[in-house]
MIROSE-556660 format. One record per residue (C-alpha): residue number from 1; residue in three letters; z negated, y negated, x. Coordinates in pm, 1 decimal, decimal comma. Layout:
 pos code       up    north     east
 NUM  ALA        Z        Y        X
...
//
This chain:
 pos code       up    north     east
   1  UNK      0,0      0,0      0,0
   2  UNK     79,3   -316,1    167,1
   3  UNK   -191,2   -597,3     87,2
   4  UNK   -565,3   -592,9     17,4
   5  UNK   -682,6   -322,4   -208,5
   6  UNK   -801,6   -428,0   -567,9
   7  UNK  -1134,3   -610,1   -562,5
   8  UNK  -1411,0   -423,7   -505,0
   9  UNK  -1236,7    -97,9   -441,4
  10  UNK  -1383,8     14,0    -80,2
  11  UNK  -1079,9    261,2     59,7
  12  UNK  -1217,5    612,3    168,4
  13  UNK  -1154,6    687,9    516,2
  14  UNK   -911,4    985,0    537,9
  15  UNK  -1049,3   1295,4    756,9
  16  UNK   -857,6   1561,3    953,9
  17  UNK   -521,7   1615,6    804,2
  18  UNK   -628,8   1440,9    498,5
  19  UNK   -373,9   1168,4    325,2
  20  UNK   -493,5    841,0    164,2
  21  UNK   -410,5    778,2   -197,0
  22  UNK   -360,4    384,2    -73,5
  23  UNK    -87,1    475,8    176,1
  24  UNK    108,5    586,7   -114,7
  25  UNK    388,8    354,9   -200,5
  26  UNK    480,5    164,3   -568,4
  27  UNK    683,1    216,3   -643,8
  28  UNK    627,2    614,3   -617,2
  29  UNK    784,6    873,4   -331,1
  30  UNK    900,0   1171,2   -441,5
  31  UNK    933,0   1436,5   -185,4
  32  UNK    969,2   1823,1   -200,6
  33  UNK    704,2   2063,8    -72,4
  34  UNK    697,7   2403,3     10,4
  35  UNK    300,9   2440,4    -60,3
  36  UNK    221,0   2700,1   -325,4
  37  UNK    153,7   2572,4   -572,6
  38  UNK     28,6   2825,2   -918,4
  39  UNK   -107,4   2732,2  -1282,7
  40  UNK   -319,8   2974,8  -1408,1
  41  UNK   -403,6   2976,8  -1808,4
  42  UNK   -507,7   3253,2  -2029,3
  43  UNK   -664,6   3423,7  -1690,8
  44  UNK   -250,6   3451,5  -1609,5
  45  UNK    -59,4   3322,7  -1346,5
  46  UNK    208,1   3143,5  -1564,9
  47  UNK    375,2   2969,3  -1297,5
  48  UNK    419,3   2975,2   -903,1
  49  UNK    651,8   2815,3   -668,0
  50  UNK    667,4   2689,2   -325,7
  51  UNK    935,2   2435,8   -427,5
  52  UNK    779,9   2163,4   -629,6
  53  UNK    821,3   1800,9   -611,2
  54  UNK    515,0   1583,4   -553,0
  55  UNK    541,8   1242,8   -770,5
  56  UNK    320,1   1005,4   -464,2
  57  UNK    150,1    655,2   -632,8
  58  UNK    -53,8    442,3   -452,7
  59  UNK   -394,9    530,9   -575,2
  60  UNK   -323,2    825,6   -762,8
  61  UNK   -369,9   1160,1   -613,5
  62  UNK     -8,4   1348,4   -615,0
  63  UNK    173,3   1501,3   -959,7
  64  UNK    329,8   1802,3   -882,2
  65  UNK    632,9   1930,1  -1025,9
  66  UNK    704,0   2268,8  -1086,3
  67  UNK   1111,2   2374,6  -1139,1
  68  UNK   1093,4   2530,8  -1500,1
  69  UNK   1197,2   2862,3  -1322,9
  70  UNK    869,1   2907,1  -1167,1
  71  UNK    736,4   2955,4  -1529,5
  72  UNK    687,5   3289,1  -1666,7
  73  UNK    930,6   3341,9  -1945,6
  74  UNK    774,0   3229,6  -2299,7
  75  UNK    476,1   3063,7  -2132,5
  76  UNK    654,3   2712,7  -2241,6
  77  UNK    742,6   2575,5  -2555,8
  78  UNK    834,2   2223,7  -2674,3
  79  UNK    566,5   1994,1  -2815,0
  80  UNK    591,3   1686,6  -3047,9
  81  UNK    553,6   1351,9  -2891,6
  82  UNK    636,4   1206,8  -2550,0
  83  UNK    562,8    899,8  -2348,5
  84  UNK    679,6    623,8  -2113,6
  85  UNK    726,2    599,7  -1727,9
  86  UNK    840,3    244,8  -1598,7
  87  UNK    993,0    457,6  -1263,6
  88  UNK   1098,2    809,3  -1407,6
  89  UNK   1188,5    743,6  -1782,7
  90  UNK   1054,2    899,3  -2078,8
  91  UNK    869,2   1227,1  -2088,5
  92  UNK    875,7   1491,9  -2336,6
  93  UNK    547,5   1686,5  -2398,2
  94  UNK    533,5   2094,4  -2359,0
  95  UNK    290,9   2345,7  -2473,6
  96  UNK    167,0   2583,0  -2209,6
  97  UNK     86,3   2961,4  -2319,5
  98  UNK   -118,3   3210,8  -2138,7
  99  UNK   -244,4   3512,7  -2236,9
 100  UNK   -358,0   3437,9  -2578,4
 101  UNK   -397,9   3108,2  -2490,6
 102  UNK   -207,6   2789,1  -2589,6
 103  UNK   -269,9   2486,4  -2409,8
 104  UNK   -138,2   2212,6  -2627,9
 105  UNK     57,9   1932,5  -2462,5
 106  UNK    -87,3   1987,4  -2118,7
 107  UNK    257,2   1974,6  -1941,9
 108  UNK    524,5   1695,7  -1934,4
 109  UNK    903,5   1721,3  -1816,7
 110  UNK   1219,9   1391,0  -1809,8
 111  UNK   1507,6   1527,4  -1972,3
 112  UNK   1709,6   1218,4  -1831,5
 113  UNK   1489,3   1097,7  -1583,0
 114  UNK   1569,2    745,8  -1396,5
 115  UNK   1830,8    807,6  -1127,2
 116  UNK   1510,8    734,5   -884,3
 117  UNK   1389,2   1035,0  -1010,2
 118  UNK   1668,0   1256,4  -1090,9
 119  UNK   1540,2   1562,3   -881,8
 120  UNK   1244,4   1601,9  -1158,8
 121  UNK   1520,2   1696,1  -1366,8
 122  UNK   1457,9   2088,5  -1478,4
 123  UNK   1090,2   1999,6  -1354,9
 124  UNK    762,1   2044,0  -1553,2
 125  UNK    408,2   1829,5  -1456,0
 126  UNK    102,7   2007,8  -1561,6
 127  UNK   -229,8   1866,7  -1640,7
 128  UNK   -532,6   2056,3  -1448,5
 129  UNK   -782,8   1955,1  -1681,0
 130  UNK   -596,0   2192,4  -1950,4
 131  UNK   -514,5   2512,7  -1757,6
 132  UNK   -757,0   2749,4  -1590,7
 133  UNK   -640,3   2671,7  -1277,3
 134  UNK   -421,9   2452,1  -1054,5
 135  UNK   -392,2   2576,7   -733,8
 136  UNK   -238,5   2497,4   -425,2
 137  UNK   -222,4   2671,5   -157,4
 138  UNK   -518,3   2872,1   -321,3
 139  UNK   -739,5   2622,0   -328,5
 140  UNK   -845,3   2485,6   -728,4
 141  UNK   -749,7   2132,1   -742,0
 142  UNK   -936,5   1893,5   -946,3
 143  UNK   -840,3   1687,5  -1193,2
 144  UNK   -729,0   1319,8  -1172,3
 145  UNK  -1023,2   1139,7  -1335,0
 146  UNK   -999,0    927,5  -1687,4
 147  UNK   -791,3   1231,1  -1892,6
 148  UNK   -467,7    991,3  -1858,3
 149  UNK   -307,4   1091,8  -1549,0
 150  UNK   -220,6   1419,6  -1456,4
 151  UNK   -289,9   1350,0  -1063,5
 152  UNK   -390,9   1700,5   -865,7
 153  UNK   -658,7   1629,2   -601,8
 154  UNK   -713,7   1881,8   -285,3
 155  UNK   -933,6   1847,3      1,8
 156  UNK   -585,9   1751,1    171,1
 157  UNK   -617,7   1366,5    -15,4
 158  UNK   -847,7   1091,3     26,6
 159  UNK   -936,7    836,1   -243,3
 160  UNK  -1078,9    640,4   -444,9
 161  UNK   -853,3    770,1   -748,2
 162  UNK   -729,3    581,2  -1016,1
 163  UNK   -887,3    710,8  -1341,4
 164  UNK  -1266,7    624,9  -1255,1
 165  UNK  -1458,5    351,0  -1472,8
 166  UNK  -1378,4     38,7  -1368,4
 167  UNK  -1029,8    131,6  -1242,2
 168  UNK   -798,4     40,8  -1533,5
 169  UNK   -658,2   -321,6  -1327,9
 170  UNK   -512,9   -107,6  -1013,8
//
């Protein structure tokens, strides 16, 4: 991020092979990664890849983006409802199904994303708060705080994250 942070947010110093949410540009990166990356609902793997695409946001911890190949068949239907992007475009909603589980609305996709973005094309988002698990590289992420964003952090990220009280002006 080039400038001074918001005020009053005091920047986490990243450790060893860590990244900082606040080197992240805006507007976002999007780069591939080979990581594996697996959502787990329904005590199922339902998806697992090791080519995603990781949406990057100053102060958000990164989206990842599964292809919609790395989905088990039938574990994804279409939801009602969508939302808004000013970079990617609008989003269309999908339910998630596991088991005999149905997360509803827990994963997001652009049909005709921005041509910024057109590599999340074919690509699903997930939110970890609504699956059993996001993993990557084995290790459970947690979720993006606030319920709004869909952010994965990992030990690998530094913040602070947007999503905490006090954090809707970043």
């Amino acid at each position: 991020m080039t400038g001074p942070l918001p005020y009053g947010v005091v920047r986490e110093k990243p450790g060893p092979g860590q990244e900082s949410v606040w080197d992240y540009p805006r507007p976002p990166a999007l780069e591939p990664s080979d990581e594996l990356v697996e959502v787990v609902l329904g005590g199922v793997v339902i998806a697992s890849t090791r080519a995603s695409l990781r949406v990057l946001e100053t102060s958000h911890p990164p989206t990842y983006y599964l292809p919609i190949s790395a989905y088990v068949e039938g574990s994804v239907r279409r939801a009602a409802g969508g939302s808004w992007c000013e970079w990617k475009g609008q989003a269309r909603y999908f339910d998630l199904i596991g088991g005999d589980v149905v997360a509803h609305r827990c994963a997001w996709g652009y049909p005709t994303p921005t041509e910024r973005f057109s590599r999340l094309l074919d690509h699903l988002a997930v939110y970890p708060a609504a699956v059993d698990e996001a993993r990557v590289e084995g290790q459970v992420v947690r979720p993006q705080p606030g319920g709004f964003y869909g952010g994965w952090i990992t030990d690998g990220v530094a913040g602070p994250f947007k999503g905490v009280p006090g954090s809707t002006g970043w």
